[in-house]
C-alpha positions as CSV (number, residue, x, y, z in Angstrom):
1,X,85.4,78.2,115.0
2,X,85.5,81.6,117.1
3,X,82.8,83.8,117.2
4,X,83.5,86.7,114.5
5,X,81.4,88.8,117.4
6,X,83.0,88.9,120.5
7,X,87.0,87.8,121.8
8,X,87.2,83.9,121.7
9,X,86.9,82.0,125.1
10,X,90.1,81.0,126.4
11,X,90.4,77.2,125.4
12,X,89.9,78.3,122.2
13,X,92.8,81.0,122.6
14,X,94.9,79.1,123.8
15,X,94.8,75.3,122.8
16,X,97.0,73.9,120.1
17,X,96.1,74.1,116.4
18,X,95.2,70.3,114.9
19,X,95.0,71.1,111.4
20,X,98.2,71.7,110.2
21,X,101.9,69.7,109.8
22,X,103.7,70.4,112.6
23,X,107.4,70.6,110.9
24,X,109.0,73.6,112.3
25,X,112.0,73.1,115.1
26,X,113.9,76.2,117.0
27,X,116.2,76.4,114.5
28,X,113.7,77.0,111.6
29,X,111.4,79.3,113.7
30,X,115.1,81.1,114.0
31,X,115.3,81.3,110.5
32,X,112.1,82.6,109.8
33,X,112.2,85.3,112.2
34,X,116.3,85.7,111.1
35,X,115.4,85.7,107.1
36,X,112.0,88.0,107.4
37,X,114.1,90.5,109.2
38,X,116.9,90.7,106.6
39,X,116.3,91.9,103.0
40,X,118.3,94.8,101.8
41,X,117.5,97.6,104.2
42,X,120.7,97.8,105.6
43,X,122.5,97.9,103.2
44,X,120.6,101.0,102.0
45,X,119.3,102.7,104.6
46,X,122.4,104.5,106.9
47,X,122.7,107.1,104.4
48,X,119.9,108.9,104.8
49,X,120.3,108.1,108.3
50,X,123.3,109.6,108.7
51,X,122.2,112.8,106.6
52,X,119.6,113.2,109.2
53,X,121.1,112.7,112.2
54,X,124.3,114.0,111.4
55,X,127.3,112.2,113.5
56,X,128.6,108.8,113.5
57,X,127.6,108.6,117.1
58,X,124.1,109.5,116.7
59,X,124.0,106.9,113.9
60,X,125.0,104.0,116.1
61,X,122.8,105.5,118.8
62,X,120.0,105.5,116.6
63,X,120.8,101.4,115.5
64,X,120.7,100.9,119.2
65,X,117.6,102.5,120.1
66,X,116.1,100.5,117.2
67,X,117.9,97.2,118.7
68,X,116.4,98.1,121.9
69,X,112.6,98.3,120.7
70,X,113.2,95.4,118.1
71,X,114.4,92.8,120.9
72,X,112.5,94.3,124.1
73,X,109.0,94.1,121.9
74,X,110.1,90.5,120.8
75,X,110.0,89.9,124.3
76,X,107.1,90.8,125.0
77,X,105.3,88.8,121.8
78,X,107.2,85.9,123.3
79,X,104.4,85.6,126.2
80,X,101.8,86.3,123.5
81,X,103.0,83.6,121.3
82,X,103.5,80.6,124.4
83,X,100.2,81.8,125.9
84,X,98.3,81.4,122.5
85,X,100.5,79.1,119.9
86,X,97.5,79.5,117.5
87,X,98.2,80.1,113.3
88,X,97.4,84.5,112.8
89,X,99.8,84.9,115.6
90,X,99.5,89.1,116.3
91,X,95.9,89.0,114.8
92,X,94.8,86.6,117.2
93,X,96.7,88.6,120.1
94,X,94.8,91.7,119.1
95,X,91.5,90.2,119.0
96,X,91.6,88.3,122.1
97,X,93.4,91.5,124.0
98,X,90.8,93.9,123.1
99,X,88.1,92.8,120.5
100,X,87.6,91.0,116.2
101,X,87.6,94.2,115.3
102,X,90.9,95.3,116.2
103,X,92.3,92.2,115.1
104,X,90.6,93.0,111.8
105,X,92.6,96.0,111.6
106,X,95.4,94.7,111.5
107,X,94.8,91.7,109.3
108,X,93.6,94.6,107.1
109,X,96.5,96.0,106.9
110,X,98.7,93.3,106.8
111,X,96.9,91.7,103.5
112,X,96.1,95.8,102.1
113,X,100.1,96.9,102.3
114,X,101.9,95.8,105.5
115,X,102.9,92.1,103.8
116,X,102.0,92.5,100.5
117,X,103.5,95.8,99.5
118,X,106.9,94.3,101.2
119,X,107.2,91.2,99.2
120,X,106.3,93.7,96.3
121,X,109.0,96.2,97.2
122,X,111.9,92.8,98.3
123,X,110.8,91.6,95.1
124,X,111.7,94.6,92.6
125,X,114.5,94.7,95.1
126,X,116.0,91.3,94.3
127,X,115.1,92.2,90.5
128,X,117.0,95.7,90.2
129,X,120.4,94.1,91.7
130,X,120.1,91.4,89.5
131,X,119.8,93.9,86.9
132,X,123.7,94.1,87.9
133,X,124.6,90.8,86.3
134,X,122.2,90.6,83.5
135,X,121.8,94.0,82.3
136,X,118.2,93.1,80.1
137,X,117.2,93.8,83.4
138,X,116.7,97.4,83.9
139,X,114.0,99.7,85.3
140,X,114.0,101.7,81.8
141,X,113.4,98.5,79.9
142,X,109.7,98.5,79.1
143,X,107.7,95.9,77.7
144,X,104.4,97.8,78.5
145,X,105.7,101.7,78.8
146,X,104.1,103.6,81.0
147,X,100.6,104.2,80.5
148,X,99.0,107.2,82.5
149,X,96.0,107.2,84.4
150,X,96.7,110.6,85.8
151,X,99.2,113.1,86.3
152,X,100.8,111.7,89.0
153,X,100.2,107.9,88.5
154,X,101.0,105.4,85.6
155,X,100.8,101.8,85.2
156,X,104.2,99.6,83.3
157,X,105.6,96.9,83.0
158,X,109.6,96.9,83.0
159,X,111.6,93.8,82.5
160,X,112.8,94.9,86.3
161,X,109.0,94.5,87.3
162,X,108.4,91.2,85.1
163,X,111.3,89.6,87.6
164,X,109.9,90.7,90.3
165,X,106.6,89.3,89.5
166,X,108.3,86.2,88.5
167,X,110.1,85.8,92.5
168,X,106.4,86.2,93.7
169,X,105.1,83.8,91.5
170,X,107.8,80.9,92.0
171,X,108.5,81.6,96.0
172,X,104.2,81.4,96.3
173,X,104.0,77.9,94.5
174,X,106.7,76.5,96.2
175,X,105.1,77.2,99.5
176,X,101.8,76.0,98.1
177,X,103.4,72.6,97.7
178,X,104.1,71.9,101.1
179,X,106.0,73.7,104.7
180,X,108.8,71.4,103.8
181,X,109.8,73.1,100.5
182,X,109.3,76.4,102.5
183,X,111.4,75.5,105.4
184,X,114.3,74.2,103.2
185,X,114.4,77.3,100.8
186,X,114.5,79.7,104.1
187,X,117.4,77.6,106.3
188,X,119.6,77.8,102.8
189,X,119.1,81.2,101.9
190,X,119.0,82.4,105.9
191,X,122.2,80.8,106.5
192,X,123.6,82.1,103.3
193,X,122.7,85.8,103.5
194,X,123.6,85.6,107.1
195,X,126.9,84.5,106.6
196,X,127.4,87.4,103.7
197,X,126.1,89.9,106.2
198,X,128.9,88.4,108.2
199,X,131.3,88.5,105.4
200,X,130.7,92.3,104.5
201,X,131.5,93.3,108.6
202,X,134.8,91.1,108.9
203,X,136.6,92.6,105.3
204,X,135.2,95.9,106.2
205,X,136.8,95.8,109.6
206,X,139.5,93.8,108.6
207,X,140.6,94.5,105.2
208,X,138.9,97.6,104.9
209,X,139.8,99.5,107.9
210,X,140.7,102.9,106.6
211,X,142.8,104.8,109.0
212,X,141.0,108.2,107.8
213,X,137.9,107.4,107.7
214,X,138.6,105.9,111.1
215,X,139.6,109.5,112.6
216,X,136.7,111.0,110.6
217,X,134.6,109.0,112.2
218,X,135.6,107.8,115.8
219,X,137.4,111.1,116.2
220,X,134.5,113.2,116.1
221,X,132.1,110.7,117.0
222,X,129.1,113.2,118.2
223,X,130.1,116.2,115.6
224,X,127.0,116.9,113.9
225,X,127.9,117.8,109.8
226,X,126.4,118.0,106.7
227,X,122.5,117.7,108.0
228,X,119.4,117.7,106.3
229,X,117.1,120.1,107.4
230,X,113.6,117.8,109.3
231,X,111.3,121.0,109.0
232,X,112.2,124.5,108.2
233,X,114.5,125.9,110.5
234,X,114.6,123.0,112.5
235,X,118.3,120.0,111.9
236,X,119.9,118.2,113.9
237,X,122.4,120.7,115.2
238,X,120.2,121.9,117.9
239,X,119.4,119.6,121.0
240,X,115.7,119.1,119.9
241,X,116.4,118.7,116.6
242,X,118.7,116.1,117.4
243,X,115.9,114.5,119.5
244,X,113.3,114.6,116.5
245,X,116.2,113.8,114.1
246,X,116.4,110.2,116.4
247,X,113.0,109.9,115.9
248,X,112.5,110.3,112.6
249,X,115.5,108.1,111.8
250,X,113.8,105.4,112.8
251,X,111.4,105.1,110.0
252,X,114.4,103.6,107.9
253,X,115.8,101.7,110.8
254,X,112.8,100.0,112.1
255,X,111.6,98.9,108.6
256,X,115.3,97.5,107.9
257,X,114.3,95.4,112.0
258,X,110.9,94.9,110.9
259,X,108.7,91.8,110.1
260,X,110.4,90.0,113.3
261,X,106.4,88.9,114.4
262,X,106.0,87.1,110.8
263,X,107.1,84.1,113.0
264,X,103.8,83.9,115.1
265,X,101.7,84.1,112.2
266,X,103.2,80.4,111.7
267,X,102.4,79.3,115.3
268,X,100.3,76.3,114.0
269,X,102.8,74.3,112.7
270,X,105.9,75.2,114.6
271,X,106.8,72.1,117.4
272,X,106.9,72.5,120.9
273,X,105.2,76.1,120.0
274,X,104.9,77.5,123.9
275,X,109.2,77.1,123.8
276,X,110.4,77.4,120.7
277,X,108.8,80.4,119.4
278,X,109.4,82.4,122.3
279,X,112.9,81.4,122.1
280,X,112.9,81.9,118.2
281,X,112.1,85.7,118.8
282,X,114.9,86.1,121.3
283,X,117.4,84.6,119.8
284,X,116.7,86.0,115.8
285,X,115.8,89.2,116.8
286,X,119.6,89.1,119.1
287,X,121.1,88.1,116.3
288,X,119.9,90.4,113.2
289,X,120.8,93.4,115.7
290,X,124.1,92.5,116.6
291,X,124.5,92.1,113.1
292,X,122.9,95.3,111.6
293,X,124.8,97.1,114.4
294,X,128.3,95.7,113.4
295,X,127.8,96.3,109.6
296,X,127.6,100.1,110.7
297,X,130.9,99.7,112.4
298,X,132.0,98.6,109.4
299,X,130.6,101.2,107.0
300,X,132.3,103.7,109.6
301,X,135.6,102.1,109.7
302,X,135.8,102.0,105.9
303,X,134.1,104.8,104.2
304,X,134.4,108.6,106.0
305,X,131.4,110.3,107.1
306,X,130.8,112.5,104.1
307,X,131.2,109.3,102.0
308,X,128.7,107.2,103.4
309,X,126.0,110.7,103.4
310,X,126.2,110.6,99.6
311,X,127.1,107.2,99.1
312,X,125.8,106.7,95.3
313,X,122.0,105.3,95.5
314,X,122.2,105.1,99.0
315,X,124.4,101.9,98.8
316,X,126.4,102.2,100.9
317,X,127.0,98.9,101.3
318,X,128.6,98.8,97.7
319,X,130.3,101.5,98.5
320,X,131.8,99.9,101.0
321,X,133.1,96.7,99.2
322,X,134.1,99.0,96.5
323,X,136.5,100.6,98.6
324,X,137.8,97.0,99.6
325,X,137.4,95.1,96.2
326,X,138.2,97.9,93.8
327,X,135.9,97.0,90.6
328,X,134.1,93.5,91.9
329,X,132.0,95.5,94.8
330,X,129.9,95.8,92.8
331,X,129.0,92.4,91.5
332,X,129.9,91.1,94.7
333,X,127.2,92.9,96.7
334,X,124.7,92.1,94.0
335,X,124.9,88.6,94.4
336,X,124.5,88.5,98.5
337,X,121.6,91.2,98.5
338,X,119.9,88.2,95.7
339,X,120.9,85.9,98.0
340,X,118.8,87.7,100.9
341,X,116.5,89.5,99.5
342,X,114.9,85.9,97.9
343,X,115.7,84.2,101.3
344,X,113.3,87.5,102.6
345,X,110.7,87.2,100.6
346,X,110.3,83.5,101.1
347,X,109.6,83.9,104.3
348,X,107.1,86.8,104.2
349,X,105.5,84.9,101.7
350,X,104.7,81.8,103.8
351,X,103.8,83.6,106.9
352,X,101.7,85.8,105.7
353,X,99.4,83.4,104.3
354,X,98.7,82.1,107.9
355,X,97.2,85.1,109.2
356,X,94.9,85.7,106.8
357,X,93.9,81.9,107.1
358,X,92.8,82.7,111.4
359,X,91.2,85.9,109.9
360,X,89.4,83.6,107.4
361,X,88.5,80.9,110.0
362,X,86.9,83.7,112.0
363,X,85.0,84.8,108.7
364,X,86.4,88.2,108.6
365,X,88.4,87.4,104.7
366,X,87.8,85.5,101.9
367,X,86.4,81.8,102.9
368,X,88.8,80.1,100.3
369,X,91.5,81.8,102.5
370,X,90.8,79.3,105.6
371,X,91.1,76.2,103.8
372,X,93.9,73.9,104.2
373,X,94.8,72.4,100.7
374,X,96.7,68.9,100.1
375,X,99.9,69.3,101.6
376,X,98.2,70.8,104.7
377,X,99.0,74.7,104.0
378,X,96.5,77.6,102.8
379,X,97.2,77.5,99.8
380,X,94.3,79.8,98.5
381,X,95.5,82.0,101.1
382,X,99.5,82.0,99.4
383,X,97.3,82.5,95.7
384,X,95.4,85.9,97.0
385,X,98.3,87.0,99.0
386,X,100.5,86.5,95.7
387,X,98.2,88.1,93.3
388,X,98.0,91.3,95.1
389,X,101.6,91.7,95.8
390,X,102.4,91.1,92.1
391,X,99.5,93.9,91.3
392,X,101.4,95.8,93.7
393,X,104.2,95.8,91.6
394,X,102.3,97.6,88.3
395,X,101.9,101.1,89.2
396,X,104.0,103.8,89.0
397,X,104.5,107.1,90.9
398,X,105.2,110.0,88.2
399,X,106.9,113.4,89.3
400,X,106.2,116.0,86.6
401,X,109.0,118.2,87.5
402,X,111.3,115.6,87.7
403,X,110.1,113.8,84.8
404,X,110.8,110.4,87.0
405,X,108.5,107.5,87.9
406,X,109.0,105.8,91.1
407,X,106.7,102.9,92.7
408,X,103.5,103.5,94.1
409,X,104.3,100.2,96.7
410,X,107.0,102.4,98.5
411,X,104.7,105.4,98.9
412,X,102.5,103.1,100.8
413,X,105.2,101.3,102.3
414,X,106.3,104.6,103.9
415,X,102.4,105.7,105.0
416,X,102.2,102.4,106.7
417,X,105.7,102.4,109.3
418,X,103.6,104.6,111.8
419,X,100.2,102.1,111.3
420,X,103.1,99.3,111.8
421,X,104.1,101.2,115.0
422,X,100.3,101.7,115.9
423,X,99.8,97.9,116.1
424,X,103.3,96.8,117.9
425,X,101.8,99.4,120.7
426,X,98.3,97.9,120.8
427,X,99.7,94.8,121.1
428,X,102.1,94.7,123.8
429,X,99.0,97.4,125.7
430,X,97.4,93.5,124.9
431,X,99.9,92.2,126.6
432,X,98.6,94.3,130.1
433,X,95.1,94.0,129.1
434,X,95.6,90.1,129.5
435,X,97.0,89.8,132.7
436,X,94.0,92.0,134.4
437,X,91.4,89.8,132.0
438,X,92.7,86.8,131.9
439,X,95.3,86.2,134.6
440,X,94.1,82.2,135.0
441,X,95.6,81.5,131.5
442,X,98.8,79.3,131.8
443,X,101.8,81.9,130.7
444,X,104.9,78.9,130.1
445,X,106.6,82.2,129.8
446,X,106.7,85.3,131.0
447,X,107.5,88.6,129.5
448,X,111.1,89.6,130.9
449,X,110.9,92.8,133.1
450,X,107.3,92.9,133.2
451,X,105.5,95.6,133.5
452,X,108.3,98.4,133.2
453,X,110.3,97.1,130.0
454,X,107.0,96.1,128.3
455,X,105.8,99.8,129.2
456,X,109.5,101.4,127.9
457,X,108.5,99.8,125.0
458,X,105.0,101.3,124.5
459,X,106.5,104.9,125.9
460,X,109.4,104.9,123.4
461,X,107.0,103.7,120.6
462,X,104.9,106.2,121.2
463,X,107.2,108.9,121.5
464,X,108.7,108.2,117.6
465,X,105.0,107.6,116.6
466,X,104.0,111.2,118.1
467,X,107.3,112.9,116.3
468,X,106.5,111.5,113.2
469,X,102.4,112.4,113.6
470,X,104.2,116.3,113.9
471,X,106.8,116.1,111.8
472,X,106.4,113.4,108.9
473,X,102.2,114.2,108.2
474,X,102.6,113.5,104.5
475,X,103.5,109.6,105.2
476,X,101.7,109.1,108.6
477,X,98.2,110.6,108.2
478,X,97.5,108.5,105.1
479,X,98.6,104.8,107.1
480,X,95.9,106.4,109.4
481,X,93.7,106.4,107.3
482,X,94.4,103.5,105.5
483,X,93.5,101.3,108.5
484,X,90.7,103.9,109.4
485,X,88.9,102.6,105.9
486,X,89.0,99.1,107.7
487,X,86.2,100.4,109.8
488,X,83.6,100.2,107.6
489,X,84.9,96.9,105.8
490,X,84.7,95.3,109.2
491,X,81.3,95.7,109.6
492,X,80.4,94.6,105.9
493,X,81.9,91.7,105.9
494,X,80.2,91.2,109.5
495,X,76.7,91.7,107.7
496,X,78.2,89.1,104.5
């Protein structure tokens, strides 16, 4: 067991994990990494995008930037991960880079909002479109109204939430039976979602290619229009607000790339660990951002600009296929983001459950949490992990002037992209911190472009992290904070 005290020596880093069924090939460590990265973010998230940046150009620049940090940071992990194959995957990078604490941190995090308000947020996500099918299923169906415990917070229960809690209930005990029921449920739904994802980008360029929208568009690729103001006084139509704009984008961009790392959490049990899950990051992360980068092509070769800036909901995806199927767009899009929304959640759900098994092992969580049940996974860990994503799902936001509730999950969601951000920086910094500490450790592979792309990484990281610090306060300061109150947790639970 490592010392909770100090960074674990390096056999202990570093050797293979014993414990658990090894039953996860390249292609399902593809999968994982493939089917954690795509939910429903991108089919939401270009509008306001686009009403922030301003010009189709931008936008795809802004996808690429994201593609960029998303594949040159899986990179980078991909030494991590062959260097230490060991189950907690970024936790155990952290704590070995720099010390338990920091590794703490971010299992802190991870259990607090990171993981759980996600599956919460996929979940209700997964719930509302199959609200499109069965319409019993609605956000203003309550079986407990709202009850409210202040004037800006409320606790229900909607039939929309009762599904969501239902997903998290069924996808947690079928991981707790076994990685194999895991690992089947992610290939089918990963290679079904994918393939829709592919679907929506061959009709929309295909079928839906729009011959105005495509001069809207490609003819004025970097005229800025119809901008959203970032701070008073300050849009996109200057140079440095178009710089900040960029920045700020990425928020929505990034979290549609994010959870790409869930695949080292699962190091224990994946085969041939120090190749496959370096290869795994490579080739998923590749893949999703080729994808997410064509699916704008085809929202821009379908809808005009102006369209997809006030596409209805932000779905502009639907939007989309409404423009190509006429009346089924609808039903059609519902059905795919099902499709990978549940494919999502299923693997955030059994990944997540493996980092707070190291943190448990190095008694720094609950001690039922590092414990191995019959078919060889945590299951006590998938139990916790599943309870507080379901609570997650209870309270409501209320807006008094709007008379609207919304969900307290995505408020935290959004306070937590910077932390995010915070701990992809710290860990790749791991990544140099390493070489100088440890540089006897065998490294199968090597981070590609070593040290200036790893450093690119951390410079452009920090660049968005500093805009949003400036310019975002109300939804960065409080993911500060939020790991901040890990502090003094760490050292209690030290003292337990």
């Amino acid at each position: 067991m490592a010392n909770p005290t100090a960074p674990s020596d390096s056999f202990a880093a570093t050797a293979l994990d014993t414990e658990f069924t090894r039953g996860l090939g390249l292609y399902d460590s593809t999968m994982i990494v493939v089917g954690s990265m795509i939910g429903s973010g991108i089919f939401l998230v270009s509008p306001e995008m686009s009403r922030t940046i301003g010009s189709p150009g931008w936008l795809l620049a802004a996808w690429l930037l994201t593609g960029v940090l998303t594949v040159v940071g899986a990179l980078a992990y991909g030494e991590l991960a062959a260097m230490m194959p060991r189950a907690g995957g970024q936790y155990v990078y952290l704590r070995e880079a720099f010390s338990p604490l920091w590794g703490f941190l971010y299992g802190w995090t991870l259990f607090l909002v990171i993981q759980t308000g996600t599956i919460a947020a996929v979940s209700v996500g997964f719930a509302r479109y199959f609200g499109a099918l069965w319409p019993w299923i609605s956000d203003g169906h309550y079986l407990v109204a709202p009850i409210h415990v202040s004037e800006g917070y409320a606790l229900s229960l909607s039939t929309t939430q009762l599904v969501g809690i239902v997903l998290i209930a069924l996808l947690t005990w079928t991981n707790t039976r076994g990685l194999e029921y895991g690992r089947v449920v992610q290939n089918v739904f990963t290679t079904a979602k994918t393939g829709a994802l592919l679907g929506l980008i061959v009709v929309g360029v295909l079928i839906g290619w729009n011959h105005a929208a495509v001069a809207d568009n490609f003819g004025n690729l970097w005229a800025r229009r119809g901008v959203n103001d970032i701070a008073p006084g300050l849009s996109a139509m200057t140079a440095f607000g178009l710089f900040v704009a960029i920045a700020v984008s990425q928020t929505g961009s990034l979290f549609a790339a994010d959870a790409w790392n869930n695949i080292t959490f699962t190091a224990g049990e994946v085969k041939e660990p120090r190749r496959n899950i370096p290869l795994s990051l490579a080739l998923g992360t590749s893949a999703v951002i080729g994808l997410y980068v064509l699916a704008n092509v085809a929202y821009l070769v379908t809808l005009t600009f102006d369209q997809i800036q006030h596409a209805p909901d932000d779905r502009v995806a639907t939007a989309t296929l409404n423009v190509i199927f006429a009346g089924a767009g609808t039903m059609i899009m519902a059905v795919g983001i099902m499709i990978s929304t549940f494919g999502c959640n299923n693997g955030l759900i059994l990944a997540g459950a493996r980092a707070y098994y190291a943190m448990a092992r190095d008694r720094l969580f609950f001690r039922s949490a590092g414990q191995l049940n019959g078919a060889k996974v945590p299951g006590w860990g998938l139990v916790l992990q599943g309870a507080w994503a379901a609570l997650l799902v209870l309270p409501r936001t209320y807006d008094p002037a709007k008379q609207a509730y919304g969900n307290l999950y995505s408020n935290l969601l959004d306070y937590v992209i910077s932390a995010a951000l915070i701990f992809y920086i710290l860990t790749i910094a791991g990544l140099f911190r390493l070489r100088r500490t440890r540089p006897t450790i065998d490294r199968p592979y090597r981070a590609f472009g070593y040290p200036i792309v790893p450093a690119l990484y951390i410079l452009g990281a920090a660049t968005i992290l500093l805009v949003l610090f400036v310019y975002r306060t109300a939804t960065t300061w409080p993911g500060l904070i939020i790991v901040l109150l890990g502090v003094p947790v760490y050292f209690l639970w030290r003292r337990q």
